[in-house]
N, C-alpha and C positions, 0 to 999 in steps of 0.2 A: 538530392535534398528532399526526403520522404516527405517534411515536415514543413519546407517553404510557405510562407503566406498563414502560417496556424498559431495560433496563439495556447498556449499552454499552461494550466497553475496546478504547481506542484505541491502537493502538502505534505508533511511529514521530516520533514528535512532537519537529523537533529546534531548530524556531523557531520565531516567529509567520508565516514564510515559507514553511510547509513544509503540502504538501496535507493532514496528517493534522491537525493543527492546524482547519483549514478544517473538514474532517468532523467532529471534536471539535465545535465551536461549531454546527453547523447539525444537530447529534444535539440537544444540549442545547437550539437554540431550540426546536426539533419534542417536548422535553417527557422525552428519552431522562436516566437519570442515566448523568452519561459517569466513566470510570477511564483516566486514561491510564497506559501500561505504554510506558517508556522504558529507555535503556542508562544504565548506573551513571553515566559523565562528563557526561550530559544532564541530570539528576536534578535542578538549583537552576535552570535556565533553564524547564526546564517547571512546575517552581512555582510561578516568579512568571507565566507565562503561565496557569496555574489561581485564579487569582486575580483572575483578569480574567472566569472563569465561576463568581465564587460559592466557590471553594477545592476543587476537581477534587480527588480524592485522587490520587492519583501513589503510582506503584508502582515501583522501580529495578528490572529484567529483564534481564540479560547473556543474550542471545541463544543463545550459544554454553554456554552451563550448565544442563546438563540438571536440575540439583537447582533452578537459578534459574525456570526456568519450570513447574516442577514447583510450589515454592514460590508464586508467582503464581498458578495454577490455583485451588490450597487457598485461599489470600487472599478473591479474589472469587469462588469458592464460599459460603465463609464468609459474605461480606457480601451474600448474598443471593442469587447466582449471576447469569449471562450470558446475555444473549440475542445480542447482536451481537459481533463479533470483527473487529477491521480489521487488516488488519497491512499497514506500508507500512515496510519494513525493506530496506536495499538497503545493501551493500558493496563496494566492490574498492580497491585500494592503488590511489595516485596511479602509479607505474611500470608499472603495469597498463593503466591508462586512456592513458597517454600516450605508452610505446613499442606498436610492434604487436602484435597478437595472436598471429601467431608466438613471441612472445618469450616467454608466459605462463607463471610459474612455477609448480610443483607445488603449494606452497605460496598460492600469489597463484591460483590456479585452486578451490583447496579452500577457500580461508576466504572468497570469493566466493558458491562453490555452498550453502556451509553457510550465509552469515549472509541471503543473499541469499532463497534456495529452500528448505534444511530448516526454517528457522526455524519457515516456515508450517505444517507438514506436525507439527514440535513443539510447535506452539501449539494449534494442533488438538484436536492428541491430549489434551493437556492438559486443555483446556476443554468438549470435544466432550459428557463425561458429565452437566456442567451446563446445554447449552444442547438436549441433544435432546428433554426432554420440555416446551420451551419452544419450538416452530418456530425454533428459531435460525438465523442469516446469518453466513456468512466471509465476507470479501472481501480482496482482495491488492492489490495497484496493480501495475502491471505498463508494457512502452511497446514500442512497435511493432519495435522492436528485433532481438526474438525471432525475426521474421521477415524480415528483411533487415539488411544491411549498414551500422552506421551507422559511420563511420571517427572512431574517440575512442571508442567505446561498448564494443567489444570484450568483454573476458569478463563483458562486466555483460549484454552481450546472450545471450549462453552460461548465464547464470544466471537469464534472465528466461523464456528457453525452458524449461526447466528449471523454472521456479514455472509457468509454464501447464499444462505437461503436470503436475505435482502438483496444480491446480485439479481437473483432471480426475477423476483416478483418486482425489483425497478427495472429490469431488461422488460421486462413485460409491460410495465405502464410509459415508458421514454420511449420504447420503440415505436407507439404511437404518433411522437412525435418524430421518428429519425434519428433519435440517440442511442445508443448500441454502449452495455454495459457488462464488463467483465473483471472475473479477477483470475491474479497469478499467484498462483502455488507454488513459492520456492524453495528450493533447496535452504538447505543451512548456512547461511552467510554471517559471517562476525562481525553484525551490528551492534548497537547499544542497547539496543532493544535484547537482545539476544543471549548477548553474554548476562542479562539478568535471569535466564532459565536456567535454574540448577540442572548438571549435568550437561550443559549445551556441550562445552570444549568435549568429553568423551562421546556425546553423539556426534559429535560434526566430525571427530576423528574416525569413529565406523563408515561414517558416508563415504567420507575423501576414499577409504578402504574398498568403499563398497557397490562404489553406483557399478550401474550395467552399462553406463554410456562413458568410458573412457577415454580423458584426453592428458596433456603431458601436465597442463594449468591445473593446479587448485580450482574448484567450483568455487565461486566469487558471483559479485552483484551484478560484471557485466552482462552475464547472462541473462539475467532477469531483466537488465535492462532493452537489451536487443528484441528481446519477446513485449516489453511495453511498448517500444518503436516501431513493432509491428500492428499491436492492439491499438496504438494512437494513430497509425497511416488508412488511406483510404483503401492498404491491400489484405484490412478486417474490414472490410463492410458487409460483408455478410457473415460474421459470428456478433451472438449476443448471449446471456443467459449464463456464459461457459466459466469455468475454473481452466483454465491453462496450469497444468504442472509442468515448470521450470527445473527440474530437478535432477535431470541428467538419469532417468527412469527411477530412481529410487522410490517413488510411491506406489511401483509395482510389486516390490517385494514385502513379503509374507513376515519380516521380519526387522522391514522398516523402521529407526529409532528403538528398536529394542536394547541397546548398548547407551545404557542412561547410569548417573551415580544411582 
């Protein structure tokens, strides 16, 4: 039980399809008491998916509302405080994703960077005074992105560079306190989120093709979740700052996501 005695709030949770969901349930089998912290129109879909571990409390969290995560902070203070903090939060308008990135509106650029990048950086803040005299874990979800070209991904890839270098520079001010913050770089997984990037089903079909790390399974969320259960146990306490690639090596190749409509 990696996770006994820890308390955990999961954010992001927008199906049973969605990685954070996956992290939810493999906190709670490891022994973790899990809180998920969802967007206000999510709030009756992840209840009845908390119901499936026992009756999760669920928290409604508007991202973009400073009094609203503020509010959440005080919550699970309240009830005991935090040790771990997931956030797998990602945004951009479908006109976004789907004309070029030349096209990107002012508007459709900023409620990206914010829902996408600040969030973490506000959730942080928030949480950071209950979880530092607890060795507490951030972690982000994050995708290869950031670092190259993916054509459909556009300013979500602009936002995901953007949450890494915020890994950073909050691993650097939380460590101060004892908090150790990182994200994971996953593979291709058939989330909600996911299927709205033009071209995902024909890259994720090259991946299945094409990783270097070979097993008989489909690449799926569990993987990404095993790698969170490691980032939220006390056998990361000594990594901080880092990007974890969950990928099954795929972001070593030279030609990476180049199999796009």
């Amino acid at each position: 039980m990696l996770l006994e005695g820890k308390t955990a709030v999961v954010s992001g949770v927008a199906d049973r399809h969605s990685i954070a969901w996956r992290i939810a349930q493999r906190f709670h089998e490891e022994g973790a008491k899990v809180t998920l912290l969802v967007l206000p129109r999510m709030i009756d879909r992840a209840e009845k998916l908390a119901t499936e571990l026992g009756g999760l409390k669920v928290i409604s969290c508007d991202v973009m509302s400073d009094e609203d995560i503020e509010r959440s902070g005080t919550e699970c203070s309240a009830d005991g405080g935090t040790d771990i903090l997931v956030h797998s939060i990602a945004f951009a308008s479908r006109r976004a994703l789907d004309e070029p990135f030349v096209t990107t509106t002012r508007d459709e650029f900023r409620d990206a960077l914010d829902i996408s990048a600040y969030s973490l950086v506000a959730l942080t803040s928030a949480f950071m005074p209950q979880m530092a005299s607890r060795g507490g874990s951030v972690m982000t979800l994050t995708f290869g992105g950031s670092l190259r070209v993916f054509p459909g991904y556009n300013v979500m890839g602009v936002a995901k560079a953007a949450l890494e270098a915020s890994v950073r520079y909050l691993a650097h001010d939380c460590g101060q306190r004892g908090v150790r913050v990182n994200a994971i770089s996953a593979g291709p997984v058939k989330t909600l989120s996911a299927r709205g990037i033009k071209g995902f089903t024909r890259m994720e079909k090259a991946a299945q093709a094409g990783f270097p790390l070979r097993y008989d399974e489909p690449f799926g969320a569990d993987e990404v979740a095993e790698s969170a259960l490691f980032l939220a146990s006390p056998l990361s306490r000594g990594i901080t700052g880092q990007v974890v690639y969950v990928d099954r090596g795929l972001s070593i190749l030279g030609n990476a996501g180049a199999e796009t409509d």
